[in-house]
Structure formats: structure tokens, C-alpha cells
Backbone of each chain as nested JSON, in Angstrom:
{
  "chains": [
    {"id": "A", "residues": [
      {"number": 1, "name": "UNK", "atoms": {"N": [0.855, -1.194, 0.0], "CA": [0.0, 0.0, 0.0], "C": [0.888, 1.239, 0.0]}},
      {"number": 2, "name": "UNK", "atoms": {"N": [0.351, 2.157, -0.644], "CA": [1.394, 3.207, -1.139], "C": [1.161, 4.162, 0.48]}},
      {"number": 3, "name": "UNK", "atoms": {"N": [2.128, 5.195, 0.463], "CA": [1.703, 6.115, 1.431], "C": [0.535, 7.146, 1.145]}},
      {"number": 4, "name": "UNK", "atoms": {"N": [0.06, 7.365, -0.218], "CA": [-0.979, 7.994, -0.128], "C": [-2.089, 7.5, 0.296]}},
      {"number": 5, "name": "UNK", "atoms": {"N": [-2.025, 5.935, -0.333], "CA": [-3.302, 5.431, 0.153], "C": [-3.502, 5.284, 2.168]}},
      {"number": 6, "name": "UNK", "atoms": {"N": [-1.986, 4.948, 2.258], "CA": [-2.41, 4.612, 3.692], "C": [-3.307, 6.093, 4.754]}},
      {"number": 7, "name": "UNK", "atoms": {"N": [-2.153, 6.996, 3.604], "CA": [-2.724, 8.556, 4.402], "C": [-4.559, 8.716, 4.438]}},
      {"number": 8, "name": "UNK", "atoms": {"N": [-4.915, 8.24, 3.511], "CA": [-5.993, 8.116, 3.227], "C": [-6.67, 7.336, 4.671]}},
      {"number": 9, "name": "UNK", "atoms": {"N": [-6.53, 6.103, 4.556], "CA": [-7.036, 5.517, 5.57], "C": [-6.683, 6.249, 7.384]}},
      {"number": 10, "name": "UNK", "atoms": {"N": [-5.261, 6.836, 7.596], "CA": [-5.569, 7.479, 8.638], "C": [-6.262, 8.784, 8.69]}},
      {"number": 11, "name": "UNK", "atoms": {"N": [-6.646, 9.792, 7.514], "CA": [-7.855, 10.389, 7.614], "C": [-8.856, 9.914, 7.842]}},
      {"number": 12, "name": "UNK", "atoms": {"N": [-9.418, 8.949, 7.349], "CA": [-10.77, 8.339, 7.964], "C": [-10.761, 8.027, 9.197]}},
      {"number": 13, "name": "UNK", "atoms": {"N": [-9.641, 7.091, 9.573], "CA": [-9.855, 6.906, 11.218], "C": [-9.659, 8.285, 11.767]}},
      {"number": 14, "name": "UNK", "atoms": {"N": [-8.644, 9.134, 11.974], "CA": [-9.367, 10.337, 12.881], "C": [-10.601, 11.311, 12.705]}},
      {"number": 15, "name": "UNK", "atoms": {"N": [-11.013, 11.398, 11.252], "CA": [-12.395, 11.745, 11.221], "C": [-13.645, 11.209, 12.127]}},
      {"number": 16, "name": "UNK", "atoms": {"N": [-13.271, 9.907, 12.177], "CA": [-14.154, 8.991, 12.878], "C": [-14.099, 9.109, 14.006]}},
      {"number": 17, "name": "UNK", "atoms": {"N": [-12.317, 9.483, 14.771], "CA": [-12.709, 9.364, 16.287], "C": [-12.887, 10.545, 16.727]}},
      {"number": 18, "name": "UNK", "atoms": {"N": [-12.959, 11.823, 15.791], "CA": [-13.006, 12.821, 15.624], "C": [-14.736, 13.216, 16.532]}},
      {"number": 19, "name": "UNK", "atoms": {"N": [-15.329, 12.349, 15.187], "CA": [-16.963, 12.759, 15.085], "C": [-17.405, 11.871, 16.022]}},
      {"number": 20, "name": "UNK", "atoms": {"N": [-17.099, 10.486, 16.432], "CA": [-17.864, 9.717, 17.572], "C": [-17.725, 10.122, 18.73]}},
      {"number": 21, "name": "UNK", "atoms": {"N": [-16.319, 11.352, 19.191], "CA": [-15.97, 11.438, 20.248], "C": [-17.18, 12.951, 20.254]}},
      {"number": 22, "name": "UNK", "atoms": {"N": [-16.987, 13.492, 19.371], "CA": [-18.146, 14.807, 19.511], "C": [-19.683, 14.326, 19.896]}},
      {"number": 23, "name": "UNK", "atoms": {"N": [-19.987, 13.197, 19.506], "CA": [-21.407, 12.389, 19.906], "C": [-21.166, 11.323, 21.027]}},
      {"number": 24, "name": "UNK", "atoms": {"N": [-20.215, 12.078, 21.99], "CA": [-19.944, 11.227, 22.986], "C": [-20.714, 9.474, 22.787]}},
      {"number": 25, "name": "UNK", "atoms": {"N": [-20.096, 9.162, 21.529], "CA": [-20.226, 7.651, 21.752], "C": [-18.656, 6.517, 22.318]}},
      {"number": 26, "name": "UNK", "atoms": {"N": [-18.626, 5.857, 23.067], "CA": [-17.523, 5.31, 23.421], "C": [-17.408, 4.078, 21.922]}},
      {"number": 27, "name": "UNK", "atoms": {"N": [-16.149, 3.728, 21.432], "CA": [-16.164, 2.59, 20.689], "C": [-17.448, 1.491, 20.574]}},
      {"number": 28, "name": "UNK", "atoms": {"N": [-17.44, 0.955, 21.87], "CA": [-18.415, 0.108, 22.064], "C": [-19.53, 0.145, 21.966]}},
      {"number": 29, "name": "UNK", "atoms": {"N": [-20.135, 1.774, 22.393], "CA": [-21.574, 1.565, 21.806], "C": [-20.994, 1.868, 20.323]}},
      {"number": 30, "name": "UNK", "atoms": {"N": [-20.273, 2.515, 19.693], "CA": [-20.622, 2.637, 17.89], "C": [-20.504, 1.276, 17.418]}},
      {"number": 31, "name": "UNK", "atoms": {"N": [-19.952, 0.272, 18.448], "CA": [-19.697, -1.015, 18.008], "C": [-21.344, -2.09, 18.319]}},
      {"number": 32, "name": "UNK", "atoms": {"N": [-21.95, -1.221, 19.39], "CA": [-23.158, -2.103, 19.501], "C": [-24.326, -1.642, 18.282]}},
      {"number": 33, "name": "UNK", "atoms": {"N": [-24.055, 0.034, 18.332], "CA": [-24.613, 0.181, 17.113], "C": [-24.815, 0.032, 15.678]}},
      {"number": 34, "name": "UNK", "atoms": {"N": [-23.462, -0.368, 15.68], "CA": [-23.288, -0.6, 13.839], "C": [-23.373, -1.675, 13.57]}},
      {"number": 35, "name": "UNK", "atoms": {"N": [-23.482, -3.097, 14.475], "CA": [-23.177, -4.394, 14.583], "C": [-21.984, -4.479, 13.924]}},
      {"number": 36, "name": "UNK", "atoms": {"N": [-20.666, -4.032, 14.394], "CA": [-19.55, -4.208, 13.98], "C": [-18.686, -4.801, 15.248]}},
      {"number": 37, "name": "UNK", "atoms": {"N": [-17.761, -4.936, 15.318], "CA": [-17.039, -5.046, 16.891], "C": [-16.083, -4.065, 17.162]}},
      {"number": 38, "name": "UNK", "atoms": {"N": [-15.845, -4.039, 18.163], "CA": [-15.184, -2.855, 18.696], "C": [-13.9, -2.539, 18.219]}},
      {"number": 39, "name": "UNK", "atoms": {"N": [-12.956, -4.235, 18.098], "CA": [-11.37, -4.575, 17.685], "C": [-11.976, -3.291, 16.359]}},
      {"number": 40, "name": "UNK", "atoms": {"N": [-12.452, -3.526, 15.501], "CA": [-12.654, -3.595, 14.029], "C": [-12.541, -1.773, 14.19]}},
      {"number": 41, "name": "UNK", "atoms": {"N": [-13.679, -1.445, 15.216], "CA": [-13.77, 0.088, 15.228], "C": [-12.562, 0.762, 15.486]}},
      {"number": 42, "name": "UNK", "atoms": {"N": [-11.623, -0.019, 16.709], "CA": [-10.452, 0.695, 17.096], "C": [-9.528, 0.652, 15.77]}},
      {"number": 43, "name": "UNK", "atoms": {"N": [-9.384, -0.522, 14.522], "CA": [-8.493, -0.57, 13.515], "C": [-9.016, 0.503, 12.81]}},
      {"number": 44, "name": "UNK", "atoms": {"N": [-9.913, 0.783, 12.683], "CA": [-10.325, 1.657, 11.727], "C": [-9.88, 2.998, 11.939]}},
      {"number": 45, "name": "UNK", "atoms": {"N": [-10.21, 3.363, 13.725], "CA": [-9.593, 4.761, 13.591], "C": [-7.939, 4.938, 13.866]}},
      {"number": 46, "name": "UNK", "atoms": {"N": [-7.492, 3.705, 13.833], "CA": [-5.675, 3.529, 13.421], "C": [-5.16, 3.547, 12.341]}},
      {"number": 47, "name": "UNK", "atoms": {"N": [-6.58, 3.563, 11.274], "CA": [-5.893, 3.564, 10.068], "C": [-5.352, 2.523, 9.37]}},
      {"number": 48, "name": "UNK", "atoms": {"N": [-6.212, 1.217, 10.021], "CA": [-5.086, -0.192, 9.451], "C": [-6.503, -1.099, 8.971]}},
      {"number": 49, "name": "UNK", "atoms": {"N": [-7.628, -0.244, 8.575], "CA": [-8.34, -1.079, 7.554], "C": [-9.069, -0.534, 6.538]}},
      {"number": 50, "name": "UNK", "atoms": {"N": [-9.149, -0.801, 5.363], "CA": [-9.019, -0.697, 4.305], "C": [-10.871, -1.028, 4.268]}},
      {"number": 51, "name": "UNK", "atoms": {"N": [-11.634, 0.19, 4.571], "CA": [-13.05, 0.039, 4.745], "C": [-13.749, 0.314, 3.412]}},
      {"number": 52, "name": "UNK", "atoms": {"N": [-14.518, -0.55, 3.453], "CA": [-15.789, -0.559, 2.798], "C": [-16.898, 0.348, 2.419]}},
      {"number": 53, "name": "UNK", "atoms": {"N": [-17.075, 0.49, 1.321], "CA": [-18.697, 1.461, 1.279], "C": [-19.884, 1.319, 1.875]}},
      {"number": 54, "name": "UNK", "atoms": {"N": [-20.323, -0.284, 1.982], "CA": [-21.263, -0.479, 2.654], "C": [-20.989, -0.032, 4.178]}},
      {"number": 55, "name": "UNK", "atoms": {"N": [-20.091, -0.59, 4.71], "CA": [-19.692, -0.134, 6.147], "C": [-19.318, 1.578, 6.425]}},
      {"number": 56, "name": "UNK", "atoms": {"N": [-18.791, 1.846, 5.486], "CA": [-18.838, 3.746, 5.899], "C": [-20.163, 4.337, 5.687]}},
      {"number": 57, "name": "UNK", "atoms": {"N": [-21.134, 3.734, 4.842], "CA": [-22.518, 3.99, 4.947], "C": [-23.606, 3.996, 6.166]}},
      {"number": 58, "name": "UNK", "atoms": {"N": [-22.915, 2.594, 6.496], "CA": [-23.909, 2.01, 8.003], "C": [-23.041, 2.77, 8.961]}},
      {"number": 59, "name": "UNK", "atoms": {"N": [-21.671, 2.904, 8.929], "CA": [-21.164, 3.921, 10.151], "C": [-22.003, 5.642, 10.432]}},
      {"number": 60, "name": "UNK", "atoms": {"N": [-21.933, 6.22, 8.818], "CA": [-22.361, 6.972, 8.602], "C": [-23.638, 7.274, 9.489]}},
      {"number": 61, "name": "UNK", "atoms": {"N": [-24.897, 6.158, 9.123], "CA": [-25.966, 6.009, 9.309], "C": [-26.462, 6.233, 10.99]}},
      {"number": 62, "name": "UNK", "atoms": {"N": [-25.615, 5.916, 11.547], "CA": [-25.371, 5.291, 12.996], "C": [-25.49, 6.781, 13.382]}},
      {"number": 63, "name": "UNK", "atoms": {"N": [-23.849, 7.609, 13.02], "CA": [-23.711, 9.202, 13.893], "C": [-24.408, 9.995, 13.062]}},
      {"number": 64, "name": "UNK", "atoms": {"N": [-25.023, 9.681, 12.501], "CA": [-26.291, 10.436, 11.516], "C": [-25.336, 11.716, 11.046]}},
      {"number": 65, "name": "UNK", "atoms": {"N": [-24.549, 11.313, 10.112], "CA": [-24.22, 11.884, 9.375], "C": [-23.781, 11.944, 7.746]}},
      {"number": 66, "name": "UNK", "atoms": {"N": [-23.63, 12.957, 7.198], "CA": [-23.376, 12.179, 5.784], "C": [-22.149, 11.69, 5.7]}},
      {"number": 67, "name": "UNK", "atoms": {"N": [-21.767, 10.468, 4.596], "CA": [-21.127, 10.098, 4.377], "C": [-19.347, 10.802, 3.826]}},
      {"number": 68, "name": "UNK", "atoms": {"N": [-19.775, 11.519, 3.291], "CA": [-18.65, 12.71, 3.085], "C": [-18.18, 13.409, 4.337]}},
      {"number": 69, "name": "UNK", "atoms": {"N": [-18.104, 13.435, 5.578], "CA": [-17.857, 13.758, 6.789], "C": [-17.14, 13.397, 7.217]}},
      {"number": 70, "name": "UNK", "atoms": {"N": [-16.422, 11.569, 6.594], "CA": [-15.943, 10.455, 6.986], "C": [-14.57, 10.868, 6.139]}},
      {"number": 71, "name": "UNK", "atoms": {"N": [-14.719, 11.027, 5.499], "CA": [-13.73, 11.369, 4.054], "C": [-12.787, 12.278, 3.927]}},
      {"number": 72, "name": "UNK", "atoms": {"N": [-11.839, 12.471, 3.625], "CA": [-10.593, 13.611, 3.249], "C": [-11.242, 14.411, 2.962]}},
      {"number": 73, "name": "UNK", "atoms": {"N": [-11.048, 15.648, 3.262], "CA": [-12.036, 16.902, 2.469], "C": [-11.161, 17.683, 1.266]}},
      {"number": 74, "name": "UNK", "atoms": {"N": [-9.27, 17.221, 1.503], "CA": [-8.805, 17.465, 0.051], "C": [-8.814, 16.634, -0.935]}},
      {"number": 75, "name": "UNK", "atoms": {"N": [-9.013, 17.444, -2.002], "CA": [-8.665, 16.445, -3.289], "C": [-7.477, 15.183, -3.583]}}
    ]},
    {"id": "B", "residues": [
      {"number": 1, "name": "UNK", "atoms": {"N": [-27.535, -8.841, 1.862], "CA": [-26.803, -7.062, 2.309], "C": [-28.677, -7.051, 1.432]}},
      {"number": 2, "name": "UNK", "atoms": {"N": [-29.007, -5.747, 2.677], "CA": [-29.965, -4.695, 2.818], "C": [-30.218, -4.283, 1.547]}},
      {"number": 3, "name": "UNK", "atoms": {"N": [-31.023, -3.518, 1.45], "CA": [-32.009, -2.691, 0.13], "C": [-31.182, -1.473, 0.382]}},
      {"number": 4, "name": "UNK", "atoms": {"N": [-31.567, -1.18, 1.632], "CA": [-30.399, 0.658, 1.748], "C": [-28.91, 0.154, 1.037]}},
      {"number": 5, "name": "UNK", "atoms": {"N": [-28.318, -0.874, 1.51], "CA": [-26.857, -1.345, 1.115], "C": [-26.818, -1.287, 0.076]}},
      {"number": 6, "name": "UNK", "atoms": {"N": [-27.784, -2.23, -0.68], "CA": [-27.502, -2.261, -2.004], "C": [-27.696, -1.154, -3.012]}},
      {"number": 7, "name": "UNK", "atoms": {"N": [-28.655, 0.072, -2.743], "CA": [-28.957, 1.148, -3.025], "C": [-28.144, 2.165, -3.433]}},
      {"number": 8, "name": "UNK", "atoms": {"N": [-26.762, 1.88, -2.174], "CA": [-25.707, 3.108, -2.22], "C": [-24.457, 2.52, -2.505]}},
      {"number": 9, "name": "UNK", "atoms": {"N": [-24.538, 1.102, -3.549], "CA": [-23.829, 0.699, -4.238], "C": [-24.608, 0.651, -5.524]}},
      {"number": 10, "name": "UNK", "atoms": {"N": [-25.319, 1.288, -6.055], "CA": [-26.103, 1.3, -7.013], "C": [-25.433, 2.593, -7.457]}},
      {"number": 11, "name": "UNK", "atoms": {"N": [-26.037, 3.307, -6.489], "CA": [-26.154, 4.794, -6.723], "C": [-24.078, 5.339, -6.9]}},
      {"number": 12, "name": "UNK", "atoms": {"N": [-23.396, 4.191, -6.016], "CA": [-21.799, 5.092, -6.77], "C": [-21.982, 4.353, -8.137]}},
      {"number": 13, "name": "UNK", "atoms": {"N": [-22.327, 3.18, -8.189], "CA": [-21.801, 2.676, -9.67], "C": [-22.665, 3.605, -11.019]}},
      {"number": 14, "name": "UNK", "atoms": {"N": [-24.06, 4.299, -10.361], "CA": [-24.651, 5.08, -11.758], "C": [-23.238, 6.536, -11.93]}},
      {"number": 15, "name": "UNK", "atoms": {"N": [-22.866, 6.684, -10.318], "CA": [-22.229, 7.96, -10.215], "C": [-20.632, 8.109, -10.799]}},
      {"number": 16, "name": "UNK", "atoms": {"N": [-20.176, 6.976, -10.74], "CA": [-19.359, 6.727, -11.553], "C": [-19.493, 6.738, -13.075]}},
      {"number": 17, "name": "UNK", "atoms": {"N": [-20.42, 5.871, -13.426], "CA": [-20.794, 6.092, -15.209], "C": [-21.025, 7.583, -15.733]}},
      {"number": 18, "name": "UNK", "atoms": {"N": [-21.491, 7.939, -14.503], "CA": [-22.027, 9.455, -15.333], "C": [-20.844, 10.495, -15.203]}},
      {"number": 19, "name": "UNK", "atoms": {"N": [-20.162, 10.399, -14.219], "CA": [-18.763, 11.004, -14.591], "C": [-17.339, 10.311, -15.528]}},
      {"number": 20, "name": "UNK", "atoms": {"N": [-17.556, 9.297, -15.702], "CA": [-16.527, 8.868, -16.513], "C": [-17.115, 8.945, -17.807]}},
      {"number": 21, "name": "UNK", "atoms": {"N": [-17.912, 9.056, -18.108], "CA": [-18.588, 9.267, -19.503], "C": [-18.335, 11.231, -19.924]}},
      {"number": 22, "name": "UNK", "atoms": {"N": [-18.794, 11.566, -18.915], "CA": [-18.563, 13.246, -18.727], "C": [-17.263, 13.545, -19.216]}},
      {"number": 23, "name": "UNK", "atoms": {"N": [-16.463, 12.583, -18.772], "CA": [-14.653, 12.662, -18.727], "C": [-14.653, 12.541, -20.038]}},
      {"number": 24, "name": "UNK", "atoms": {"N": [-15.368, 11.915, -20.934], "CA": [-15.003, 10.75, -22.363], "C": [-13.844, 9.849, -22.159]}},
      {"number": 25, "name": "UNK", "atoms": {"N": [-14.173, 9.298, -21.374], "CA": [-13.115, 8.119, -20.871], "C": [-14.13, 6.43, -20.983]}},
      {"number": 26, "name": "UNK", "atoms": {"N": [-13.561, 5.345, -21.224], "CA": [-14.464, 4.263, -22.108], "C": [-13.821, 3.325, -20.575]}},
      {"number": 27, "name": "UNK", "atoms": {"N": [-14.658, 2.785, -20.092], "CA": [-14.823, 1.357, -18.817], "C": [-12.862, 0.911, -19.618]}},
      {"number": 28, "name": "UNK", "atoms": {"N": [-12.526, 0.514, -20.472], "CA": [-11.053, 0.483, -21.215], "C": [-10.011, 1.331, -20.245]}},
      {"number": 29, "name": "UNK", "atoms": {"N": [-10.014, 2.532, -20.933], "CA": [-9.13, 3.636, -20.215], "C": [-9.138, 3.753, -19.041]}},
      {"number": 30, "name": "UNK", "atoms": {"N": [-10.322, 3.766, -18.394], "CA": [-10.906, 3.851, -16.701], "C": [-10.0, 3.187, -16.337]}},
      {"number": 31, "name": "UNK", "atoms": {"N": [-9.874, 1.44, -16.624], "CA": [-9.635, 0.343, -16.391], "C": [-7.973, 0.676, -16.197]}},
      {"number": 32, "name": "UNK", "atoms": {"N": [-7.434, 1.047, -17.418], "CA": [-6.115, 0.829, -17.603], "C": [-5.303, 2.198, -16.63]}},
      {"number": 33, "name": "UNK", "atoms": {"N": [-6.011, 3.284, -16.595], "CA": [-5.375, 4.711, -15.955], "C": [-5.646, 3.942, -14.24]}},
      {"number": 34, "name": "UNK", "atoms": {"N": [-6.496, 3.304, -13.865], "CA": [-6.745, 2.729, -12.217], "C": [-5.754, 1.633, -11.675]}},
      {"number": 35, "name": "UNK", "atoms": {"N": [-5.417, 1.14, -13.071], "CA": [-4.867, -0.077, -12.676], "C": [-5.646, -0.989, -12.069]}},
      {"number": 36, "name": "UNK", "atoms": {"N": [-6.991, -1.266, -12.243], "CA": [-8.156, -2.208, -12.193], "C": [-8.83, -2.661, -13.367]}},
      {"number": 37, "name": "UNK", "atoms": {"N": [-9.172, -3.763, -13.392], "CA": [-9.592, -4.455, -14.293], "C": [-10.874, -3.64, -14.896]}},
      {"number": 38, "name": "UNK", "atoms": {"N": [-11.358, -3.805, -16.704], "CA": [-12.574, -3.373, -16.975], "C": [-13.781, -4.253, -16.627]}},
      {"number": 39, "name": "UNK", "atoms": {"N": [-13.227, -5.373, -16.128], "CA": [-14.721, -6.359, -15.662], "C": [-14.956, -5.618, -14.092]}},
      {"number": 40, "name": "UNK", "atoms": {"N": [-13.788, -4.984, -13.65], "CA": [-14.125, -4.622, -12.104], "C": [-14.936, -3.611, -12.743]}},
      {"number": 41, "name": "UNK", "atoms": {"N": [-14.443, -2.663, -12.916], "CA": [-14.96, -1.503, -13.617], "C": [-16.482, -1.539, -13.896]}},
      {"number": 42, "name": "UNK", "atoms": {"N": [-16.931, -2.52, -14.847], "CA": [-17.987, -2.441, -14.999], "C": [-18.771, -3.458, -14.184]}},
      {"number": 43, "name": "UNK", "atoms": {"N": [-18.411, -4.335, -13.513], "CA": [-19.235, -4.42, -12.413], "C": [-19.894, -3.533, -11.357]}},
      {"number": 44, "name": "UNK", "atoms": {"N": [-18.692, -2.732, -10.762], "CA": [-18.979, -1.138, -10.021], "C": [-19.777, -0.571, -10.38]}},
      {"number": 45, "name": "UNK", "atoms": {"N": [-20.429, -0.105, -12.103], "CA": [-20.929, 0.459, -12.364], "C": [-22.57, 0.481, -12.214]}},
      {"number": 46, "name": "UNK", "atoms": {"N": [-22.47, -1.284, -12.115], "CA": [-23.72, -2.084, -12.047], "C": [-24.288, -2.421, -10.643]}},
      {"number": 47, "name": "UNK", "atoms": {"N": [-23.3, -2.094, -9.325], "CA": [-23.952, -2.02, -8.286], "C": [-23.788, -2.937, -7.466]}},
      {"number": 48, "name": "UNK", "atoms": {"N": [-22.406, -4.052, -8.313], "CA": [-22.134, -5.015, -7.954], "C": [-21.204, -5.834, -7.081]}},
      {"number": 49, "name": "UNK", "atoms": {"N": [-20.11, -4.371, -6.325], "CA": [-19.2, -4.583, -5.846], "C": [-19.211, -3.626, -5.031]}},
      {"number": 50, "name": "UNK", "atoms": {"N": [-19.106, -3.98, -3.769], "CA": [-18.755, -3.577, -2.272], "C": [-17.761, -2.819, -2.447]}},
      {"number": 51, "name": "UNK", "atoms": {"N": [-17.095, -1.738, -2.914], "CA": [-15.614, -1.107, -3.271], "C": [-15.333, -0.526, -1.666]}},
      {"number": 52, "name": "UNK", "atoms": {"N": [-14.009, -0.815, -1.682], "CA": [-13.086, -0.367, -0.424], "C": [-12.777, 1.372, -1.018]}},
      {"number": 53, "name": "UNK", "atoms": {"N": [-12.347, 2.181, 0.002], "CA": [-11.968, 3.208, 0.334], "C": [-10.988, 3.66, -0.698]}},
      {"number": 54, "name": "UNK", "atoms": {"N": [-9.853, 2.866, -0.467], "CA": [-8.602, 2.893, -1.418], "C": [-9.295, 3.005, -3.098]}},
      {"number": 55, "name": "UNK", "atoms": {"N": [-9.548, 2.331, -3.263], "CA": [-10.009, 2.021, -4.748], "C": [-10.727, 3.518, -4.616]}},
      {"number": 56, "name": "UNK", "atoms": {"N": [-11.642, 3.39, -4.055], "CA": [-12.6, 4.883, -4.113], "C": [-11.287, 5.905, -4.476]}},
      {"number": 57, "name": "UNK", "atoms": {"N": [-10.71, 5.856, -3.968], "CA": [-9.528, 7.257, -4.01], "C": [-8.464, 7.37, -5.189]}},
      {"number": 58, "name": "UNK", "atoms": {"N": [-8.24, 5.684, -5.212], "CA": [-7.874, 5.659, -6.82], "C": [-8.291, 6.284, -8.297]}},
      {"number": 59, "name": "UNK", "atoms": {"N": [-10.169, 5.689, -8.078], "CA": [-10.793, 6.165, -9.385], "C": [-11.291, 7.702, -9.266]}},
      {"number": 60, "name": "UNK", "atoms": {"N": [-10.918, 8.229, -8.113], "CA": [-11.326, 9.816, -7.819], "C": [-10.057, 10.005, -8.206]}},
      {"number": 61, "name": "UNK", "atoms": {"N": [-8.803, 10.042, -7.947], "CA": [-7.329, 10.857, -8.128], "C": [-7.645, 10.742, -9.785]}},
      {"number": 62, "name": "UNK", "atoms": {"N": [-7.942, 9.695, -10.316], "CA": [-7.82, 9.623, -11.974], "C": [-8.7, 10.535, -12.782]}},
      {"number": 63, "name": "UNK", "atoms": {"N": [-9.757, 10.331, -11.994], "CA": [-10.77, 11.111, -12.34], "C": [-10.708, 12.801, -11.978]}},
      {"number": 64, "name": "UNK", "atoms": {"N": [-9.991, 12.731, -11.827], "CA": [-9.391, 14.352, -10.736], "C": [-10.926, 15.38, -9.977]}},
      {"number": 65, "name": "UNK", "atoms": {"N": [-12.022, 14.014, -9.4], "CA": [-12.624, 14.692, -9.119], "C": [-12.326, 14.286, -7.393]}},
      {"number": 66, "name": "UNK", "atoms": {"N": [-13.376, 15.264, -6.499], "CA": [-12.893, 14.528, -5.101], "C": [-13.898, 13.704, -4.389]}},
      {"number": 67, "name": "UNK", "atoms": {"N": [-13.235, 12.428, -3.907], "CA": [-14.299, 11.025, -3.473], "C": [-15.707, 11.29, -2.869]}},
      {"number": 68, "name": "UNK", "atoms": {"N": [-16.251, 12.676, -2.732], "CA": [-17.93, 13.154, -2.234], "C": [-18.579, 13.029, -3.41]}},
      {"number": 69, "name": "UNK", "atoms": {"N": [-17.565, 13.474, -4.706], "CA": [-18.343, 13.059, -5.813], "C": [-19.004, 11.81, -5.937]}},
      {"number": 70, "name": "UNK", "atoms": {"N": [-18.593, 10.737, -5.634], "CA": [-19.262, 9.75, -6.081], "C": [-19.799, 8.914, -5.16]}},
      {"number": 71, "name": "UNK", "atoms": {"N": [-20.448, 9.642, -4.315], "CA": [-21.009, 8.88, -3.415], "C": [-22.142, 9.65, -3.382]}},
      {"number": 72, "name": "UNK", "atoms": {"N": [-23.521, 8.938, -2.666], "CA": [-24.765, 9.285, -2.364], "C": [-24.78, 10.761, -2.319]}},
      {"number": 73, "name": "UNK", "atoms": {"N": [-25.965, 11.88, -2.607], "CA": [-25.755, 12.995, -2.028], "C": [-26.667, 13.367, -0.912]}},
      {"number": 74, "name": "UNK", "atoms": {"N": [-27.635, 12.322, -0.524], "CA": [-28.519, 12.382, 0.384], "C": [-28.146, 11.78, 1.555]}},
      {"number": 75, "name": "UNK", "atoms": {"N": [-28.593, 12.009, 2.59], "CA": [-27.47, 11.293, 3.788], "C": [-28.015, 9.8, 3.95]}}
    ]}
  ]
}
């Protein structure tokens, strides 16, 4: 994986712990909520998984937000 | 996978066609500038593939548009 891409993926994870921590959700409930598990939530905002559309959708869905929120906001 | 799921893999794969067509770029070129296959390619288009993040950022850098483009615009 190149370094852009990885950069990529650690924007998403701090977006994420960014916005769950503003909706005071702890891991675990975004993990009871999304039916995901928690391991999975903590990789994600480390930046060491390589997520899905369907799953940034249902994450999305969860902190009721749009999906672009989740995302790099540069080009 | 859900009706919503499958919906907002519908909706990147129309969102993709309609900007790579915009581009005048052929499922071919897409294929070959991504370094992904044109059967991936046009599967995506069809609603048929779960696409990861990375890839998303791939066919956006090529596309020189930025990855909100091609995703849902409704939350």
C-alpha cells in the first residue's frame, strides 16, 4: 500500500474518532450500534483497515451523518 | 446485504458512469489509468461490488474529481 493510500485511511480513522468522540459515543456503543465489533472500530480509527462502502454507509448512518464527513475533504 | 446497502452501491456505480462518460473516458481507459480491471470496472458500475476506500480514491485521483463526488448525495 502506497503512502498515499495509507494517508488516506488514517484520515478516515481520525475523522471517525473525531466525530464519535463529539457524539460522545464510546467505541463500544458505535460497536453495539453498527453491529460491527469494537477490535474492528479501534483498527479503523488507526488507520489499518481498508473500509468498505457499505460499512462507511452504516457507520455513517449510525452518527447520523453524511457520508462525506468520513472522508478527506482534500482532493 | 440490505435494500439501503444495495442502493448506495447502485447509486456510486450510476455515479461513476455518469462522470466517466462526462470525462469521455471508455470502462477500457478507466480500467487501464486505475490499474483495475474493466470487468471490475464495470461491475462497479452495475452495483455489484462492495468497493473499499482505497479504490474509491484511486478512481477519484484519476478522475481528478474529489471522493464526495461519487457517493450518495442524500445522507
Amino acid at each position: 500500500m502506497g503512502n498515499e493510500q495509507h494517508d488516506i485511511l488514517l484520515q478516515f480513522g481520525d475523522s471517525l474518532r473525531k466525530i464519535r468522540t463529539q457524539k460522545r459515543l464510546s467505541q463500544t456503543q458505535l460497536a453495539f450500534e453498527t453491529d460491527l465489533t469494537r477490535e474492528y472500530i479501534n483498527r479503523l480509527e488507526n488507520g489499518k483497515v481498508n473500509i468498505s462502502l457499505i460499512n462507511i454507509s452504516i457507520i455513517a448512518k449510525v452518527l447520523d451523518i453524511h457520508i462525506s464527513q468520513l472522508l478527506p475533504q482534500n482532493k
